[in-house]
PAZAPA-4460 file (N, C-alpha, C; in steps of 0.05 Angstrom, whole numbers, plus 32768, in hexadecimal, padded with zeros to 4 digits):
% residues 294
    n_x    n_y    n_z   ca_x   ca_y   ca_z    c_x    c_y    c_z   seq   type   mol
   7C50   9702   8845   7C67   96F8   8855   7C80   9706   884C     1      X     A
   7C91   9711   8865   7CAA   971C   885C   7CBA   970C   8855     2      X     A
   7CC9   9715   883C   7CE2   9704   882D   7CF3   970D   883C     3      X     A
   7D0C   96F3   8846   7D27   96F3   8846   7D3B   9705   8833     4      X     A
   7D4A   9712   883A   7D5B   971C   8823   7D78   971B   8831     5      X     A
   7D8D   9707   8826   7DA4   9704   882F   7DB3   9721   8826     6      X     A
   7DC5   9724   8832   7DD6   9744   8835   7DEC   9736   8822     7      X     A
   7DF4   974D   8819   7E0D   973A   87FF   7E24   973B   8813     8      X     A
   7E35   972A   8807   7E4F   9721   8812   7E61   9736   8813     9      X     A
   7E60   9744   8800   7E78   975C   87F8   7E6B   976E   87EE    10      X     A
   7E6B   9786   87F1   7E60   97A2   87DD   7E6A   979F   87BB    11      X     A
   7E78   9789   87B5   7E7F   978C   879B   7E71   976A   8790    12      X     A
   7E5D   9761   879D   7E4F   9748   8799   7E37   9749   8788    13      X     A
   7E36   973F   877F   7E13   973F   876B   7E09   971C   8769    14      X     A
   7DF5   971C   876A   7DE8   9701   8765   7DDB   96F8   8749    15      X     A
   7DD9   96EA   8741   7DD0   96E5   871E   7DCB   96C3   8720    16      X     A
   7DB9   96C1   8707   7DB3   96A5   8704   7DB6   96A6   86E9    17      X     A
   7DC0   9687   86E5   7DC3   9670   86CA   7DA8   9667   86BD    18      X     A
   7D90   966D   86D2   7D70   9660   86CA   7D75   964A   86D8    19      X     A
   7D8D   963B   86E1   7D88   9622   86FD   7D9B   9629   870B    20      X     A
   7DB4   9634   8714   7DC7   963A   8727   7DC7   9658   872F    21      X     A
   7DCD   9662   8748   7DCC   9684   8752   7DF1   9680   875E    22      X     A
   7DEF   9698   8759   7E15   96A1   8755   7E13   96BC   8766    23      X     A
   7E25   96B9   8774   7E29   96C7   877C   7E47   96DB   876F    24      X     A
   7E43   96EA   8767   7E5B   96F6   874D   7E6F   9704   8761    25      X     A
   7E8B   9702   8761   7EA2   971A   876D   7EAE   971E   875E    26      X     A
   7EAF   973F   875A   7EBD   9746   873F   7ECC   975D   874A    27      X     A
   7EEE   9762   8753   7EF9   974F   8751   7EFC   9739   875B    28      X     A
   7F02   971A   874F   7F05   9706   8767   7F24   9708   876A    29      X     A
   7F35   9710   875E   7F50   9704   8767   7F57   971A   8778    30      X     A
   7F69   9717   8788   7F7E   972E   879B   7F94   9732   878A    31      X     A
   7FA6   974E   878D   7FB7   9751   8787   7FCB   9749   878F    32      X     A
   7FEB   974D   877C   7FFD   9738   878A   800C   9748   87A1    33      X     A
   8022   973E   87B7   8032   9744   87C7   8039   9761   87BF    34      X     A
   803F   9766   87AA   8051   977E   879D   8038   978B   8794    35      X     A
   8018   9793   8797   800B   9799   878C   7FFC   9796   876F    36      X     A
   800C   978D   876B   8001   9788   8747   7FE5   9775   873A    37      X     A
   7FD7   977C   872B   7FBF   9769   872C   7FC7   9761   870C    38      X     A
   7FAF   9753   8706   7FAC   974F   86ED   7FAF   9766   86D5    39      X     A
   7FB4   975E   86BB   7FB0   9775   86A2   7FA7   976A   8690    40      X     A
   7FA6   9767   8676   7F8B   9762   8660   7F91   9743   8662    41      X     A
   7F76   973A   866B   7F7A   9721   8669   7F69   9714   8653    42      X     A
   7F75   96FC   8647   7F69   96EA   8634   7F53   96D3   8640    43      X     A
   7F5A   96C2   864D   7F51   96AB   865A   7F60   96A2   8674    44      X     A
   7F4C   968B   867E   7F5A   967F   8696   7F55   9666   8698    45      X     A
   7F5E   9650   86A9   7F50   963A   86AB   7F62   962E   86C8    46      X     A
   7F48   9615   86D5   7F59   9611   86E9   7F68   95FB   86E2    47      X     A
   7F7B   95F1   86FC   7F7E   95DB   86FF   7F73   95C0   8713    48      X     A
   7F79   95AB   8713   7F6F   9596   872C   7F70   95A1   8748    49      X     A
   7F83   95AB   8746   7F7E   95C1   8762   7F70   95DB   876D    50      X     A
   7F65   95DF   875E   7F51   95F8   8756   7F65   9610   874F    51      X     A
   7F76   9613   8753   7F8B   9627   874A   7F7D   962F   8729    52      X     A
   7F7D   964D   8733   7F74   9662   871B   7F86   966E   870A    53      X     A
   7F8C   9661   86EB   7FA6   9669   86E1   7F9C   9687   86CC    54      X     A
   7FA3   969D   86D0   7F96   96AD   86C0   7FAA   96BA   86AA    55      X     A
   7FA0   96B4   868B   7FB5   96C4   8678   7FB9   96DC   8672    56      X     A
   7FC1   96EA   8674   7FCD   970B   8663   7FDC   9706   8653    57      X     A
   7FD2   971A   8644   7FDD   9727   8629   7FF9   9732   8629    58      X     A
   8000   9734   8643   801A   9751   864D   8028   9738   8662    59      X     A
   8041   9745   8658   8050   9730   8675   804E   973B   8692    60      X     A
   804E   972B   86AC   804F   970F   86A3   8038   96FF   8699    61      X     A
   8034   96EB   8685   801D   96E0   8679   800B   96D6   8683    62      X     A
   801C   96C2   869A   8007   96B2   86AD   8005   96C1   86D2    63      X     A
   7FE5   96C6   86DA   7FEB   96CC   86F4   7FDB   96B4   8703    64      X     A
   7FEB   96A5   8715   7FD7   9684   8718   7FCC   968D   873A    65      X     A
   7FBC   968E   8742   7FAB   9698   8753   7FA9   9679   8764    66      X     A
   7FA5   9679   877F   7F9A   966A   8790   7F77   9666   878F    67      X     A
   7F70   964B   8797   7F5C   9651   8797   7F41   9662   87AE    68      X     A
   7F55   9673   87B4   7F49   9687   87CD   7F4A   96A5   87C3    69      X     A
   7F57   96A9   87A7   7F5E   96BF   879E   7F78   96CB   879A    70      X     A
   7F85   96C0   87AD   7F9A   96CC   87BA   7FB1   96C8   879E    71      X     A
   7FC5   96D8   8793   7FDB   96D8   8783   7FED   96B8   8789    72      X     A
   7FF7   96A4   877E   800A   9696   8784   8024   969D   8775    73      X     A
   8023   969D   8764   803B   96A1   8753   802E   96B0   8736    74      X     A
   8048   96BD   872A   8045   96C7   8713   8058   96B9   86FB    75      X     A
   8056   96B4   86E6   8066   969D   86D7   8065   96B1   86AD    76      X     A
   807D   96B7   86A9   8081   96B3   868C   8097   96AF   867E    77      X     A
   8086   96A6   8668   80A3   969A   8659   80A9   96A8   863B    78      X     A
   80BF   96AB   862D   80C5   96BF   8617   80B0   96B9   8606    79      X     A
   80AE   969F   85FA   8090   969F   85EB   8071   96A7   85F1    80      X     A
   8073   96A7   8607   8056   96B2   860C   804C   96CE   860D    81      X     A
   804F   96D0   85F3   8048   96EA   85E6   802B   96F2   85E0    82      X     A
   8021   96FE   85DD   8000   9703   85D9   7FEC   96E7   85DC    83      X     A
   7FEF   96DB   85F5   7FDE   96C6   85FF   7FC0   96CB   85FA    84      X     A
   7FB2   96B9   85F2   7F9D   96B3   85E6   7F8D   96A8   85F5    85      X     A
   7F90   9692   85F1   7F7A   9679   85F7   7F8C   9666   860A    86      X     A
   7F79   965E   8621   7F90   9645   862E   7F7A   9628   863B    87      X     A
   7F87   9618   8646   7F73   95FC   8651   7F8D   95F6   8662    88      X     A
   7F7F   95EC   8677   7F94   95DA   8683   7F8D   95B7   8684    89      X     A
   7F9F   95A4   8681   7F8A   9589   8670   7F8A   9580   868F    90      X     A
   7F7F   9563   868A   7F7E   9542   86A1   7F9C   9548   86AF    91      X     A
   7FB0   954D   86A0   7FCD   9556   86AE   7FD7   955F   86BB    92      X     A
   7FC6   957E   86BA   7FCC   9597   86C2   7FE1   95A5   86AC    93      X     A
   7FE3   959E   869C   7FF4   95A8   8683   7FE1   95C2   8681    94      X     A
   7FF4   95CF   867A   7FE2   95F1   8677   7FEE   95F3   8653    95      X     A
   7FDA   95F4   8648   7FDC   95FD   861F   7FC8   961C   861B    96      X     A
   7FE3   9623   860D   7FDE   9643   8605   7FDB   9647   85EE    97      X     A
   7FCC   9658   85E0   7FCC   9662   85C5   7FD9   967D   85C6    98      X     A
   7FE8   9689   85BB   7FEF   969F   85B3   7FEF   96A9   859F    99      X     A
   7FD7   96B4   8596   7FD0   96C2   8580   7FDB   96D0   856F   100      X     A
   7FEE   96E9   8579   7FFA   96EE   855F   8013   96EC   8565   101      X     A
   8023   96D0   856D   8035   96C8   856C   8031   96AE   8555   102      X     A
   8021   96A8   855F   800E   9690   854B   8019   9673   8551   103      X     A
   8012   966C   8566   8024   9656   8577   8010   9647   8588   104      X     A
   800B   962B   8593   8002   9620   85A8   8022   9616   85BB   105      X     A
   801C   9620   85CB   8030   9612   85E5   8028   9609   85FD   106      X     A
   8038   95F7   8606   802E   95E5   861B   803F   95D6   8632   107      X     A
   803A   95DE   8647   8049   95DF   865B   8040   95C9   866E   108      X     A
   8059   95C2   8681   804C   95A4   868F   8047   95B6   86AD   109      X     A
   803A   95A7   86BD   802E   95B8   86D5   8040   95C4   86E1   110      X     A
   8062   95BD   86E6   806D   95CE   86F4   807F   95DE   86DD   111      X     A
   8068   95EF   86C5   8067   960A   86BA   8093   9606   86A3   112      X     A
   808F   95E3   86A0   80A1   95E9   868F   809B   95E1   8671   113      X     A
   80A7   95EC   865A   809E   95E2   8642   80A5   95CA   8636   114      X     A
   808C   95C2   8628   808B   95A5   8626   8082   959C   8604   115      X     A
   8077   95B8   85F3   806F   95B4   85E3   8067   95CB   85CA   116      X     A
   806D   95D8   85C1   806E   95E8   85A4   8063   95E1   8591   117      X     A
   804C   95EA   858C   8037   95E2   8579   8041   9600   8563   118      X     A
   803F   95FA   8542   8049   9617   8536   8067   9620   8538   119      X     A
   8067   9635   8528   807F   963E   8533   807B   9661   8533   120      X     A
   808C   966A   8542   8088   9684   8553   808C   9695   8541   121      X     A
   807D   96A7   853F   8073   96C0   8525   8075   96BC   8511   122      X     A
   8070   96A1   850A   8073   969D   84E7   8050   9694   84E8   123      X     A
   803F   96A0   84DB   8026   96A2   84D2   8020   9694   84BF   124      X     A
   800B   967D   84BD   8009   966B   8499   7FEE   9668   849C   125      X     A
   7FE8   9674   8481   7FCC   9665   8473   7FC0   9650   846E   126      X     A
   7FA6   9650   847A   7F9C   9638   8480   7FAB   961F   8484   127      X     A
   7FC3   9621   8495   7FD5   9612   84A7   7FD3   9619   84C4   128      X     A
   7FE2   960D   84D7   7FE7   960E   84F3   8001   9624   84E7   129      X     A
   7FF7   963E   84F9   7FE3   964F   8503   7FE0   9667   84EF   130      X     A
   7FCA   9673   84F3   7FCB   968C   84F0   7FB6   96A1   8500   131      X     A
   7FC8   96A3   851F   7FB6   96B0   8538   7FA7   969C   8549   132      X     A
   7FB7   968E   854D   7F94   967D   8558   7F8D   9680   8572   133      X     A
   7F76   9677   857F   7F67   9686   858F   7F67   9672   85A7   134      X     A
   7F5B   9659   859D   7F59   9648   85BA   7F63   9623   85B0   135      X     A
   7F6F   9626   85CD   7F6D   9603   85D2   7F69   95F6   85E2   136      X     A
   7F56   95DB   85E1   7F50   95CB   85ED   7F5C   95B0   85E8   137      X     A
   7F64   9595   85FA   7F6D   9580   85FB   7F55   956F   85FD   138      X     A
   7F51   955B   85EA   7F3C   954B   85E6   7F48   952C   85FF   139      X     A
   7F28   951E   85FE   7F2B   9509   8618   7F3F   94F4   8604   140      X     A
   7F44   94F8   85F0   7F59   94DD   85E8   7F74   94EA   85E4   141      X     A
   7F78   9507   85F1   7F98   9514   85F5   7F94   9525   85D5   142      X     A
   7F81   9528   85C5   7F8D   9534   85AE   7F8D   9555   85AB   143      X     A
   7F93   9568   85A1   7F96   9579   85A7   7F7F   958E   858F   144      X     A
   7F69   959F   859D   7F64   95AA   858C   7F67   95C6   8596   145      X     A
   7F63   95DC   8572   7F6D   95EA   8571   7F62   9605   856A   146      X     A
   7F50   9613   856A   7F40   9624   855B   7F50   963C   8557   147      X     A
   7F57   9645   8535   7F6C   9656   8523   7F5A   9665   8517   148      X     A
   7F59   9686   8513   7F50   968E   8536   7F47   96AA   851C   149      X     A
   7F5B   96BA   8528   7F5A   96D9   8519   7F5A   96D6   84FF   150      X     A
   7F74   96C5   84F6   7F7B   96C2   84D7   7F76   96AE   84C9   151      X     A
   7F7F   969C   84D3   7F6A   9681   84BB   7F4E   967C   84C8   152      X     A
   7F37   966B   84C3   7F1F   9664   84C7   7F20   964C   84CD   153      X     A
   7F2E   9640   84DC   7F31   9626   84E0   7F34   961B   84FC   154      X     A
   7F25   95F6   84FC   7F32   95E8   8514   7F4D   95DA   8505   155      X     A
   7F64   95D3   8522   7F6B   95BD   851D   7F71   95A8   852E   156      X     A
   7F77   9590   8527   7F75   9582   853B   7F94   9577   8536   157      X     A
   7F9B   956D   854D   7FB8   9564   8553   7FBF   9547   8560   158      X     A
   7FCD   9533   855D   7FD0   9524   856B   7FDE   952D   8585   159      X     A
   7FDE   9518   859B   7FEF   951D   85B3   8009   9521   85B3   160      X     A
   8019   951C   85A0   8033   9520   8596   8033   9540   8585   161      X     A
   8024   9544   8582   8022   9561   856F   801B   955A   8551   162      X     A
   801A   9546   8547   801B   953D   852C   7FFE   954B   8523   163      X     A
   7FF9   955D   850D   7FE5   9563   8508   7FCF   954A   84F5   164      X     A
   7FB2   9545   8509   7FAC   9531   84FB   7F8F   9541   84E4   165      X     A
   7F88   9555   84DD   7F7A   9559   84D5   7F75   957A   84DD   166      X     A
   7F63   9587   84C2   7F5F   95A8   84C5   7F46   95A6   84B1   167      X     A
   7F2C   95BA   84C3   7F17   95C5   84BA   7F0C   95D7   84B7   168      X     A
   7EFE   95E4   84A3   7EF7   9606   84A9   7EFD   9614   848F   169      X     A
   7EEF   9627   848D   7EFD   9640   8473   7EEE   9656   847A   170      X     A
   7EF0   966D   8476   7EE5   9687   847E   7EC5   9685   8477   171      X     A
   7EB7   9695   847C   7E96   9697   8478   7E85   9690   848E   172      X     A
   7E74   9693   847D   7E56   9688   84A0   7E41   9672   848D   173      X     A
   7E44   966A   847A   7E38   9650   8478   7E4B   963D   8485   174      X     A
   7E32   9621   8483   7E40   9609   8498   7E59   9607   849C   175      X     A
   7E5F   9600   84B1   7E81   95F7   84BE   7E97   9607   84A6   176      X     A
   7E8D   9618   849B   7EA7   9633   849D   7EA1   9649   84BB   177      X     A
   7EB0   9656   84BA   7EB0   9660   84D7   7EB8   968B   84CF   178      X     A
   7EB9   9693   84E1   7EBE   96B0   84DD   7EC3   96B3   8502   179      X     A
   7EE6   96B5   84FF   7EEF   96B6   851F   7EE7   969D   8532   180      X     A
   7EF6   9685   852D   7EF2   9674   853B   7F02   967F   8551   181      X     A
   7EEF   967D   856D   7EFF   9686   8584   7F00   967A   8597   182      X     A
   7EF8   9660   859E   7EFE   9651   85B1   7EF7   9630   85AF   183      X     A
   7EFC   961E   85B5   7EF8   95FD   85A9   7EF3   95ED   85C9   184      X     A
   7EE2   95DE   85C9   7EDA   95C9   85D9   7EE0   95B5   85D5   185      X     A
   7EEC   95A1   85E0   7EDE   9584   85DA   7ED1   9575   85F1   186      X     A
   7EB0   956C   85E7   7EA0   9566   8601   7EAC   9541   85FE   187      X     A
   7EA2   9533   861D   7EB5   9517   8624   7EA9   9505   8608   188      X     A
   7E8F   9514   85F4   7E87   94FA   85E7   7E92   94FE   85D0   189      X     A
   7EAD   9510   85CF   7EBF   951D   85B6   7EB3   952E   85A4   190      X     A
   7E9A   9534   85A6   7E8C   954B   859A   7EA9   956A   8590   191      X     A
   7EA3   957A   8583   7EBC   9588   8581   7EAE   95A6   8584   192      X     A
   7EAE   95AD   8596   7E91   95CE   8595   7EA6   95E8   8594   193      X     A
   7E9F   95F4   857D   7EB7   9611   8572   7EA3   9628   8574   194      X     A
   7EA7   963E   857F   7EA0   9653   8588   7EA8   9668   8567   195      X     A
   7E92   9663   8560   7E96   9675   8544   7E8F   9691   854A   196      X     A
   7E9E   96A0   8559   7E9A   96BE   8557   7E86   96CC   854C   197      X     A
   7E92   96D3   8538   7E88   96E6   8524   7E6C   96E6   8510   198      X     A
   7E67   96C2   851C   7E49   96B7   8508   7E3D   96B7   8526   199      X     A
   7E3F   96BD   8532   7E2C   96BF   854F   7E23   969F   855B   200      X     A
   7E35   9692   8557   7E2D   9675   8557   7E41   9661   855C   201      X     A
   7E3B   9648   8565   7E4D   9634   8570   7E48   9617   8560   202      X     A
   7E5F   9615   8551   7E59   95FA   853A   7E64   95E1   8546   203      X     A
   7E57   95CF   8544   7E5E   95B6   8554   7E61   95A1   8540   204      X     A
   7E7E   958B   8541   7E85   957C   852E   7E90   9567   8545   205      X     A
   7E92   9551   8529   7EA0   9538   8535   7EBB   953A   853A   206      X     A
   7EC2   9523   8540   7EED   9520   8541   7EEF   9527   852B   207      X     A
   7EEC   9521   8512   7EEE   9526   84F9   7EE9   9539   84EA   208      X     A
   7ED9   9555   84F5   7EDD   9565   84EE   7EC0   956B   84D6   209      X     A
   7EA9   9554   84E3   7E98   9552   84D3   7E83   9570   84DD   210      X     A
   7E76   957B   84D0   7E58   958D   84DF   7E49   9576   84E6   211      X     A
   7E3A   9583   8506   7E2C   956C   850D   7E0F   9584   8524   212      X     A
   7E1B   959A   8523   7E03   95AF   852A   7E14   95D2   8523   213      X     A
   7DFE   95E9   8522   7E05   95F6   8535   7DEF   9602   8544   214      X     A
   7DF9   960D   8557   7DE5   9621   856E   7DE8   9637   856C   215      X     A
   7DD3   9643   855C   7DD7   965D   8560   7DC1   9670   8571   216      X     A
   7DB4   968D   8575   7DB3   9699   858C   7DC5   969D   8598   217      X     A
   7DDF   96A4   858E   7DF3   96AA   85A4   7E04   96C2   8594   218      X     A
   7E09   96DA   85A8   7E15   96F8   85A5   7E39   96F3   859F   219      X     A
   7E49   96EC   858E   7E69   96EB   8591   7E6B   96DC   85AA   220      X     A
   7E68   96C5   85A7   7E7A   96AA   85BE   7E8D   96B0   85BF   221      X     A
   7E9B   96B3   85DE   7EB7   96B8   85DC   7EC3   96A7   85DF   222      X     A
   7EB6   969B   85F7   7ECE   9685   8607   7EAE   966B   860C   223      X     A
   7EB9   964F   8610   7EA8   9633   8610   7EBF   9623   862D   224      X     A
   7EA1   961C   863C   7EAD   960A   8650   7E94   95FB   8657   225      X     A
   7E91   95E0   8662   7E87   95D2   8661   7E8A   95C4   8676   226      X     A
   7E74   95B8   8681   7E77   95A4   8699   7E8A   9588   869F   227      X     A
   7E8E   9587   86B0   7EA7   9567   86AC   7E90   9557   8695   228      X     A
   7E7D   954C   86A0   7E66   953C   868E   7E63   9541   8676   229      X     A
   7E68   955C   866D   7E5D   9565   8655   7E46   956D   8648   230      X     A
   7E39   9569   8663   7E16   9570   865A   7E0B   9589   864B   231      X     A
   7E1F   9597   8668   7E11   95BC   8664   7E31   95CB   865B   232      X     A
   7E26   95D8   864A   7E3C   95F0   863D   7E3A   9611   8645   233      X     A
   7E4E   9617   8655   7E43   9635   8653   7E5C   9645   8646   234      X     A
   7E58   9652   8642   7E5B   9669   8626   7E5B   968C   862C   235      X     A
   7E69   9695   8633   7E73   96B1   862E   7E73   96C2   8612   236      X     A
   7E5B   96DA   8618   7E52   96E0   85FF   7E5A   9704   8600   237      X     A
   7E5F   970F   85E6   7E6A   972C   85E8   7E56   9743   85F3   238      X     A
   7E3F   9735   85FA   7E26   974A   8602   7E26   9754   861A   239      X     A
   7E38   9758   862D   7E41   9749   8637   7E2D   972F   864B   240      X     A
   7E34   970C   8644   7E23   9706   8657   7E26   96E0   865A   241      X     A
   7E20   96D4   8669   7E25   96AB   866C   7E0F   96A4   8667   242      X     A
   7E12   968F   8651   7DFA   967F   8646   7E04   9669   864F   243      X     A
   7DEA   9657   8658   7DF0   963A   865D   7DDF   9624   864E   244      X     A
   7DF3   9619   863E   7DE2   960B   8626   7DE2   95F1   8635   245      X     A
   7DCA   95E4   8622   7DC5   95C7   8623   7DDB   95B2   8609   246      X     A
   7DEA   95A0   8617   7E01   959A   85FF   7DF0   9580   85E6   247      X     A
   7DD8   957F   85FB   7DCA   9563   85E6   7DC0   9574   85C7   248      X     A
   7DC1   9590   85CA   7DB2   95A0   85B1   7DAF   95B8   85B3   249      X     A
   7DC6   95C9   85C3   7DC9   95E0   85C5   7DB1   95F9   85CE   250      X     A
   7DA4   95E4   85D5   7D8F   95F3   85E3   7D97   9607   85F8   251      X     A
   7D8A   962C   8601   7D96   963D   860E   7D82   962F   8626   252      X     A
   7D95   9629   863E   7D7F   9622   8654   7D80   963D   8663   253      X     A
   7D91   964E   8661   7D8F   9662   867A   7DA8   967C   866F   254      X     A
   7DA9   9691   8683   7DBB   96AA   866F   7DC0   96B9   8691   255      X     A
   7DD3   96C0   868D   7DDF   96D5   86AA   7DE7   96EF   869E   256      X     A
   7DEB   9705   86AD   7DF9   971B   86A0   7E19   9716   86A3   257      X     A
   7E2B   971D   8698   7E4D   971D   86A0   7E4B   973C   86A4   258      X     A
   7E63   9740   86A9   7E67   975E   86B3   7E7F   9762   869E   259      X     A
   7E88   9786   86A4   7E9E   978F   868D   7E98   9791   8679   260      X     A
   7EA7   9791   8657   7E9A   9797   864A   7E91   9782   863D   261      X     A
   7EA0   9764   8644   7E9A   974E   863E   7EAA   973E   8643   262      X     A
   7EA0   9721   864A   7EB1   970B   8657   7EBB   96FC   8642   263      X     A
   7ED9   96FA   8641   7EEC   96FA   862B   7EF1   96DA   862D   264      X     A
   7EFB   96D5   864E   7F01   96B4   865F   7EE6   96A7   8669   265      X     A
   7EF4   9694   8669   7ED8   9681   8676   7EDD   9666   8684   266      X     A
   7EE3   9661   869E   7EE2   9642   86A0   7ECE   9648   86C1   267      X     A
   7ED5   9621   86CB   7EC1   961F   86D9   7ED1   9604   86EA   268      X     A
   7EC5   9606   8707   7ED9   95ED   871B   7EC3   95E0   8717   269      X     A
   7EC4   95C1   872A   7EBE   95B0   872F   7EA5   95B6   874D   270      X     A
   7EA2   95C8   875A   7E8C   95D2   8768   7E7A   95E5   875B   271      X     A
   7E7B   95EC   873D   7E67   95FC   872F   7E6D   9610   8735   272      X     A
   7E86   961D   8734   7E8F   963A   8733   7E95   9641   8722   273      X     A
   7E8B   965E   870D   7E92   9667   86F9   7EAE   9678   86F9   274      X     A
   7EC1   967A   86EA   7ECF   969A   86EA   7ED2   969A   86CF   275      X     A
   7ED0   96B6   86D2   7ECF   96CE   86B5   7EF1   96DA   86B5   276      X     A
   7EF7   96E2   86A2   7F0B   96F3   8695   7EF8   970A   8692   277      X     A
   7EF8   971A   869C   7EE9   9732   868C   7F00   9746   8681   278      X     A
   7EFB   974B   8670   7F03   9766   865E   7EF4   9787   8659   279      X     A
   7EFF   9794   866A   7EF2   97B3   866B   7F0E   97C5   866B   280      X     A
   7EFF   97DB   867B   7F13   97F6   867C   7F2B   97E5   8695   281      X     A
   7F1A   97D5   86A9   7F2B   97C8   86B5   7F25   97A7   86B2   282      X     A
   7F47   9799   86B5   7F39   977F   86B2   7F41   9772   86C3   283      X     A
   7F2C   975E   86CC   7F29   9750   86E9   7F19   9737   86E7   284      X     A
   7F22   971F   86F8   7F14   9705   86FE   7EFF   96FF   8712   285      X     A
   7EE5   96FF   8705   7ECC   96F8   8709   7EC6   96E0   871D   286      X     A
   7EC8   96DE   872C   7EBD   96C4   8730   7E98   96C0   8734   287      X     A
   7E8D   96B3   8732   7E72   96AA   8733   7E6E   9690   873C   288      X     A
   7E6D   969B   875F   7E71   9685   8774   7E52   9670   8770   289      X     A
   7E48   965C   876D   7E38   964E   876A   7E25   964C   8794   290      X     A
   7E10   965A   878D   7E02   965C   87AB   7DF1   9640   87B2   291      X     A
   7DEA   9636   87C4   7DDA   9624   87D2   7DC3   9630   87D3   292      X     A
   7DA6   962D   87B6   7D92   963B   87C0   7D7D   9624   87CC   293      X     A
   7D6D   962B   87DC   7D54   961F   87E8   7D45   960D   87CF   294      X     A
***
């Protein structure tokens, strides 16, 4: 019997599977803006409740926030947002930045004004808030975590006020020391999952900062995003390529290729659409449209 074979969408389309979802990949997904200009080295992205695609660079301007059709909406920076890092946007739409070697978390309310200064701006401290850090995530009870990043080996965690309530970590690759913590989770059952770089592996702890797994089989984790539920984790790895873990025990259920020389960003909407940050000779937003298979 002759097989069906659908014609791709675009000459720049490829298809790939997770081991249970098929994607349809566009690379690039965003359009350039009015004035021509596209993206330049980008760090991460994430959306918001509106699907709006906020993407960070390294180079001003920091933020380029994309429609959810591709299309450019606005471009947004501010004097601190200097070598942008790591970002989340929370339940709020509050958009929080890491800036690495400014050594700062900042945090902005949805209509892109500042609201909050975590650190202070180029002053670097040992095994304190900061030295480089990499990523942040807002936990379901508002607290703020932090993964410190290049230079110290540490999480931290923050109250909703900024009040630092606790710090974990020291350099190495035995248990819950870390080597390049580069990106932090928190799944809805407060689990705390840190993307340990450099040990090829993802250590999972309590609110408290206890060891409670890790998963390893995994090539330099870059970036961690996770389902609203929390079930499934997928994971951007430097080979370049998307793992999609199981969150009950880190089990690998499935692996995609990424494109470039590796996918640096990582988030995901509410219809099971992936997008990548990729990082190459050129850098451009991935999307990995989620297909309706038979």
């Amino acid at each position: 019997m002759a097989m069906a074979i659908e014609a791709p969408s675009s000459p720049a389309s490829f298809v790939v599977t997770d081991g249970r979802d098929h994607f349809t990949v566009e690379r690039p997904w965003q359009h350039p803006g009015p004035d021509g200009s596209d993206v330049q080295a980008i760090s991460q992205l994430a959306l918001d409740r509106h699907g709006r695609v906020f993407v960070l660079q390294r180079a001003a301007p920091a933020l380029r926030i994309y429609l959810p059709d591709g299309r450019l909406e606005r471009s947004f920076h501010h004097p601190l947002l200097t070598s942008g890092h790591g970002l989340h946007v929370d339940a709020r739409d509050r958009l929080w930045v890491t800036t690495y070697d400014a050594h700062q978390v900042l945090a902005f309310d949805a209509d892109l004004r500042p609201v909050m200064a975590l650190g202070s701006h180029n002053l670097p401290a040992w095994e304190k808030p900061f030295n480089h850090p990499t990523g942040v995530h807002i936990a379901p009870d508002g607290d703020i975590l932090v993964s410190d990043g290049y230079g110290n080996s540490r999480v931290h965690r923050f109250a909703p006020d900024g009040r630092l309530r606790r710090s974990w970590g020291s350099p190495g690759n035995g248990p819950g020391a870390f080597n390049t913590p580069h990106a932090v989770w928190v799944l809805p059952d407060g689990r705390v999952l840190c993307a340990d770089r450099d040990n090829d592996r993802i250590q999972v702890f309590d609110g408290t900062g206890t060891l409670l797994a890790m998963w390893e089989g995994l090539v330099r984790p870059m970036a961690l995003w996770a389902t609203a539920d929390g079930l499934t984790l997928y994971v951007s790895e430097q080979v370049p390529r998307l793992s999609r873990l199981d969150t009950t025990d880190g089990r690998v259920l499935g692996r995609a290729r990424a494109f470039g020389i590796y996918a640096h960003g990582l988030a995901g909407d509410t219809a099971g659409n992936l997008y990548v940050a990729e990082q190459g000779a050129t850098s451009l937003v991935a999307q990995f449209r989620k297909r309706i298979t038979p």
